[in-house]
C-alpha positions as CSV (number, residue, x, y, z in Angstrom):
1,X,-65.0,-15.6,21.9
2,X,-62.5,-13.4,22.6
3,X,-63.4,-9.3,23.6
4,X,-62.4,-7.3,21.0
5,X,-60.6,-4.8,22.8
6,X,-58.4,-7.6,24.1
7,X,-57.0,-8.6,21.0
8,X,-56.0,-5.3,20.6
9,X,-54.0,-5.3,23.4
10,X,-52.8,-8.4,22.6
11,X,-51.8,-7.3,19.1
12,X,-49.8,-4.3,20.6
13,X,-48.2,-6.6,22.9
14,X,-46.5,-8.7,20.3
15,X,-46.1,-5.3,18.2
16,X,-43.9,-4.1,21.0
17,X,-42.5,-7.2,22.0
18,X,-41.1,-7.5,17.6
19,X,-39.7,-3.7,18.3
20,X,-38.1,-4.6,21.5
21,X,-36.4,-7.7,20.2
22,X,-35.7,-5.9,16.9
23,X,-33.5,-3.1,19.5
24,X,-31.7,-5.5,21.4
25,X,-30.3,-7.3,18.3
26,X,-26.6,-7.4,17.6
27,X,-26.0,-4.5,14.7
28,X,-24.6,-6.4,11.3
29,X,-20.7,-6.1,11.7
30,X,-19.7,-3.0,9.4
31,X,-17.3,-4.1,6.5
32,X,-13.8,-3.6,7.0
33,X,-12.1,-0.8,6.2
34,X,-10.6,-1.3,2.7
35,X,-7.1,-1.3,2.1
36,X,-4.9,-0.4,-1.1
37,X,-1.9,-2.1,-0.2
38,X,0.9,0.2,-1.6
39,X,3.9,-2.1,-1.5
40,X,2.9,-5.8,-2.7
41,X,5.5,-8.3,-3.9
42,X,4.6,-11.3,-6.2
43,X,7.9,-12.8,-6.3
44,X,8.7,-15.7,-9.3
45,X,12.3,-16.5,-8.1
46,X,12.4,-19.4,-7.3
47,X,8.6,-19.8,-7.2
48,X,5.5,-17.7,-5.6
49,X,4.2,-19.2,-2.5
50,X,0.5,-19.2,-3.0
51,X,-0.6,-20.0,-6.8
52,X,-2.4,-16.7,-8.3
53,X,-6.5,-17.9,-7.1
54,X,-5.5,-18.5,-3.5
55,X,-4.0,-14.9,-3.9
56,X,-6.5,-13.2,-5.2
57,X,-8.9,-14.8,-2.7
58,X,-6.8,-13.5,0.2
59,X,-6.9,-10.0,-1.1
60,X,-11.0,-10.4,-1.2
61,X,-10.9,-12.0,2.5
62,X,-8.9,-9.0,3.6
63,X,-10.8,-6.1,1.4
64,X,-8.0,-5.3,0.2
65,X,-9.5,-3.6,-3.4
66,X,-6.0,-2.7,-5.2
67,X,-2.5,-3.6,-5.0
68,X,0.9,-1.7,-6.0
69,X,2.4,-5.0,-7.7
70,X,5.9,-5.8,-8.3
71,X,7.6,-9.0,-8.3
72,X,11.2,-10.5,-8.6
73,X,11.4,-11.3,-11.9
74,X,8.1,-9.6,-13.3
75,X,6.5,-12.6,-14.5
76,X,4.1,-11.8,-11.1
77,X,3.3,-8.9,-11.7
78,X,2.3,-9.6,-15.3
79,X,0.5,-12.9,-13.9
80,X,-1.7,-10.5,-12.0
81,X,-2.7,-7.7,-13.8
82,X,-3.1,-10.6,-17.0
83,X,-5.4,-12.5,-14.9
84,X,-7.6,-9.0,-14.9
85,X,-9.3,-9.6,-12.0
86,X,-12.9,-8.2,-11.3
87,X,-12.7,-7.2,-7.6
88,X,-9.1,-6.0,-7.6
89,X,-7.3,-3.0,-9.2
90,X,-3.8,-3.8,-9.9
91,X,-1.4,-0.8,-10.7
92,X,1.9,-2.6,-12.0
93,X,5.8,-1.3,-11.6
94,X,8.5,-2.4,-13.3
95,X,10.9,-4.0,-10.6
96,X,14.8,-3.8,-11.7
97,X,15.3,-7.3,-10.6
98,X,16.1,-10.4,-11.9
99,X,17.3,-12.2,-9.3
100,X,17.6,-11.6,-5.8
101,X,21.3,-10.9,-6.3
102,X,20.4,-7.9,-8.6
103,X,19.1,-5.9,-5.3
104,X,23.2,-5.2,-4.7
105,X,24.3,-4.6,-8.4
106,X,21.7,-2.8,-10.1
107,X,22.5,0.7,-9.3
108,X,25.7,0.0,-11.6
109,X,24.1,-2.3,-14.4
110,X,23.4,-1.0,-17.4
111,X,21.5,-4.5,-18.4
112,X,18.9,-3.2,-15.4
113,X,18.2,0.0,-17.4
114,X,17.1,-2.3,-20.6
115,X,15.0,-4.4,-18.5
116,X,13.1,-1.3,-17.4
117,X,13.0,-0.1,-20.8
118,X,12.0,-3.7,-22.8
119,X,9.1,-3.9,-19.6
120,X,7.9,-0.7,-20.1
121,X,7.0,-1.4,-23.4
122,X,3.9,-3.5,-22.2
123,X,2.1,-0.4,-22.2
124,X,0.9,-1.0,-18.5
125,X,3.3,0.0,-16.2
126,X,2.6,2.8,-14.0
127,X,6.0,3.1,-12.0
128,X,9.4,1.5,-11.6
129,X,10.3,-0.2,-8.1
130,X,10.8,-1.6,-5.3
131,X,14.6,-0.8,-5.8
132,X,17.2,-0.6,-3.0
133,X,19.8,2.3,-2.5
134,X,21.6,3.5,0.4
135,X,24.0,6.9,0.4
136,X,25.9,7.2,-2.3
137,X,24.9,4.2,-3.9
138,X,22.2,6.5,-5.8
139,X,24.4,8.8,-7.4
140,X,25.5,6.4,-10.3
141,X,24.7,7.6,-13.6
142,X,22.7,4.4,-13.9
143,X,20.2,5.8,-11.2
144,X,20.0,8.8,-12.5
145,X,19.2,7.3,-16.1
146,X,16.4,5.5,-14.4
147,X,15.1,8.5,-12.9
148,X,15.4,10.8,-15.6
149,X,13.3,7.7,-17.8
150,X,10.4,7.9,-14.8
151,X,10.3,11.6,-14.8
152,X,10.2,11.5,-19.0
153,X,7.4,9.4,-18.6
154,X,5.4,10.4,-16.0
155,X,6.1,7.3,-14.1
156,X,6.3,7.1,-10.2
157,X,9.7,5.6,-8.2
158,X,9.3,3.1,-5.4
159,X,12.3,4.0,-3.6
160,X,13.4,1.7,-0.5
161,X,16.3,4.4,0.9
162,X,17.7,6.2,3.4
163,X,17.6,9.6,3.7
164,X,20.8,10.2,1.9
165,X,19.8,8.7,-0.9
166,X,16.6,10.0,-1.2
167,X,18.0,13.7,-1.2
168,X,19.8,12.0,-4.0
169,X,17.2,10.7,-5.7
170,X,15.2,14.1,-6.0
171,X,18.6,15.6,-6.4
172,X,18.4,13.6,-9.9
173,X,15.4,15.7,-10.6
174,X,13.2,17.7,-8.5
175,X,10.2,16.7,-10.6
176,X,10.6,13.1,-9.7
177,X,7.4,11.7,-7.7
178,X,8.8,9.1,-5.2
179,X,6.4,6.3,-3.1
180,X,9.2,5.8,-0.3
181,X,9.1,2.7,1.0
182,X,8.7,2.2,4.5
183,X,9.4,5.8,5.1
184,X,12.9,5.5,6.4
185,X,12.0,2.9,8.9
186,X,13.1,4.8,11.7
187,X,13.3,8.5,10.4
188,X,12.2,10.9,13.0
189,X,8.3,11.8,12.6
190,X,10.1,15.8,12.8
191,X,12.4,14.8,9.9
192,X,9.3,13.2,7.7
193,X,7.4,16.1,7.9
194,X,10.6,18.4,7.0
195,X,10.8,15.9,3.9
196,X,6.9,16.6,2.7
197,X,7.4,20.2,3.0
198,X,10.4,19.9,0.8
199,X,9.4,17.5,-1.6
200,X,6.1,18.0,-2.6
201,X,6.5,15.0,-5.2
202,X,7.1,12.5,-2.1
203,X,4.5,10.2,-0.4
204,X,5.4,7.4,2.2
205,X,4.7,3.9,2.4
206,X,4.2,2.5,6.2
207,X,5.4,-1.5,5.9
208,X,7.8,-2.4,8.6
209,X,7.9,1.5,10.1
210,X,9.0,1.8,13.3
211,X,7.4,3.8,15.6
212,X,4.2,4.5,14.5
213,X,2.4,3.2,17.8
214,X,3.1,2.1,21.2
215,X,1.1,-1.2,22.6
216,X,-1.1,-0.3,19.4
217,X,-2.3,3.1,20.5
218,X,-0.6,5.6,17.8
219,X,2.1,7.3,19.4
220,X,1.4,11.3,19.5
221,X,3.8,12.4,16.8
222,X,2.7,10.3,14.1
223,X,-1.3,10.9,15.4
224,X,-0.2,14.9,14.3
225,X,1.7,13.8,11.4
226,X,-1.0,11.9,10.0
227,X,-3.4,14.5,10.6
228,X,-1.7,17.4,9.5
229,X,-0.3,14.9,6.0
230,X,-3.6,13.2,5.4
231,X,-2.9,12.8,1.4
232,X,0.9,12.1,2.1
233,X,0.9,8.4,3.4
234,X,0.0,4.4,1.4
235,X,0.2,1.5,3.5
236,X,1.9,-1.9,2.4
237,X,2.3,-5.5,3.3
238,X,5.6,-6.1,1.4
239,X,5.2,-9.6,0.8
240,X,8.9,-9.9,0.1
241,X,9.1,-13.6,2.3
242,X,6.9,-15.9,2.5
243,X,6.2,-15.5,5.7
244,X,4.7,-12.2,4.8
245,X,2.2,-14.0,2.9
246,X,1.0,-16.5,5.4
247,X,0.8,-13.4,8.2
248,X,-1.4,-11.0,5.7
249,X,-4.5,-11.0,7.8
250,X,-2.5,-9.8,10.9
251,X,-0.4,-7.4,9.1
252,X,-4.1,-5.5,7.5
253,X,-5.9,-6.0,11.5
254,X,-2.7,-4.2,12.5
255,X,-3.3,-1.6,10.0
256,X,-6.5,-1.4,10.8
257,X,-6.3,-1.3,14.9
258,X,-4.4,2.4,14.5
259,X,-6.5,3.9,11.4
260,X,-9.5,3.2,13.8
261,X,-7.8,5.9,15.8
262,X,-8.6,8.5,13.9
263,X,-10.6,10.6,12.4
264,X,-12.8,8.4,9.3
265,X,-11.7,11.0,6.8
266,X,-8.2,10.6,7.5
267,X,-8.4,6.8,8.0
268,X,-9.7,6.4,4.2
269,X,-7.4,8.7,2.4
270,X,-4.3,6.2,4.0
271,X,-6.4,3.4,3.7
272,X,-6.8,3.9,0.1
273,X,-8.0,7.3,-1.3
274,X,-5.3,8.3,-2.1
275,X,-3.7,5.6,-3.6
276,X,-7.2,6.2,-6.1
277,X,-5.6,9.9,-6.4
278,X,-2.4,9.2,-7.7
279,X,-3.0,6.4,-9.8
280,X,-6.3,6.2,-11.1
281,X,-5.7,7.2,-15.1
């Protein structure tokens, strides 16, 4: 028979040995970060590359948890928020496209302006975009018809221009509230932050914007503009090719990589606070 004090020891051997192994073993990878992807195209012209489940069970793989949709025409983007999915928040724009052709015409069609106005009868639409202007190209009457429509509405503008025709576009009316797609993609970090002073009404989408890190460190300039503009910037895949689509995972890791750079409170507001702040009704 064993001696009593020796299967004490023995029981605070295996006690310590449970604690020890319990220490040393790997922590429970943390969930991703999750993403509101702020510049999503569903495109129906000629046909959508992944049929609407295989989709929406990308966007779960990824965490992404709400999507700016548009599509070209907006059969997509009514696809989606019809489908009224449980894990995904979709905040739908009207996009002033037909066809792919109508990216160059638009700006001087007045049969754009009744599409925005038959779609925005659905009752769901939060903004109107992803249009294209460049220069002068936004001072048609036709723009500023559109704008003025957004503004009477409270509606946002996805706006992929340059920075002449974004001066334009708040030129329109300074009350417009603008999501600028890819923020110039290669405007100066100095002239960005000139433009958020100026336009309180502006926030900028990241997809394809050049400059934002080197080797995938975040370079210094946008590491201060992010900091000091926390509530200011939206990240997007803009799934305008297919390609796009079938590169998604690398395109949110590579989001991801440079968020982890700074501080958490920072990180969640681009990820996708304040996509919550300006859209959640």
């Amino acid at each position: 028979m064993s001696h009593p004090m020796l299967s004490l020891l023995r029981s605070r051997h295996v006690f310590f040995v449970m604690l020890l192994a319990i220490a040393a073993a790997p922590a429970a990878d943390p969930a991703p970060l999750p993403i509101f992807d702020a510049h999503l195209h569903y495109n129906w012209e000629p046909a959508p590359h992944f049929p609407l489940e295989k989709v929406l069970a990308l966007f779960r793989e990824q965490n992404v948890t709400g999507i700016l949709a548009t599509s070209r025409p907006n059969d997509g983007t009514r696809a989606l928020v019809e489908a009224k999915p449980k894990d995904l928040w979709v905040v739908p724009f009207i996009r002033p496209y037909r066809v792919r052709a109508d990216i160059q015409t638009w700006m001087d069609d007045p049969a754009i302006q009744d599409l925005i106005e038959t779609e925005y009868q659905r009752g769901y639409y939060v903004g109107v975009g992803e249009f294209h202007l460049s220069g002068k190209a936004a001072a048609t009457k036709w723009v500023k018809r559109t704008v003025d429509f957004a503004v009477e509405r409270n509606l946002y503008l996805h706006a992929h221009a340059d920075d002449e025709a974004l001066e334009i576009l708040f030129a329109h009316d300074p009350k417009a509230r603008i999501i600028w797609a890819h923020t110039g993609f290669s405007t100066t970090a100095e002239k960005v932050a000139a433009y958020l002073e100026r336009y309180p009404a502006l926030w900028c989408e990241l997809s394809y914007r050049y400059g934002i890190t080197d080797s995938g460190k975040l370079t210094p300039e946008w590491k201060r503009l992010f900091e000091r503009y926390p509530d200011r910037f939206l990240l997007g895949s803009d799934t305008w090719i297919s390609q796009r689509w079938d590169s998604y995972g690398d395109i949110m890791a590579g989001y991801r990589t440079w968020l982890a750079q700074l501080p958490r409170s920072v990180a969640e507001k681009i990820a996708f606070r304040n996509a919550e702040r300006l859209f959640k009704r």
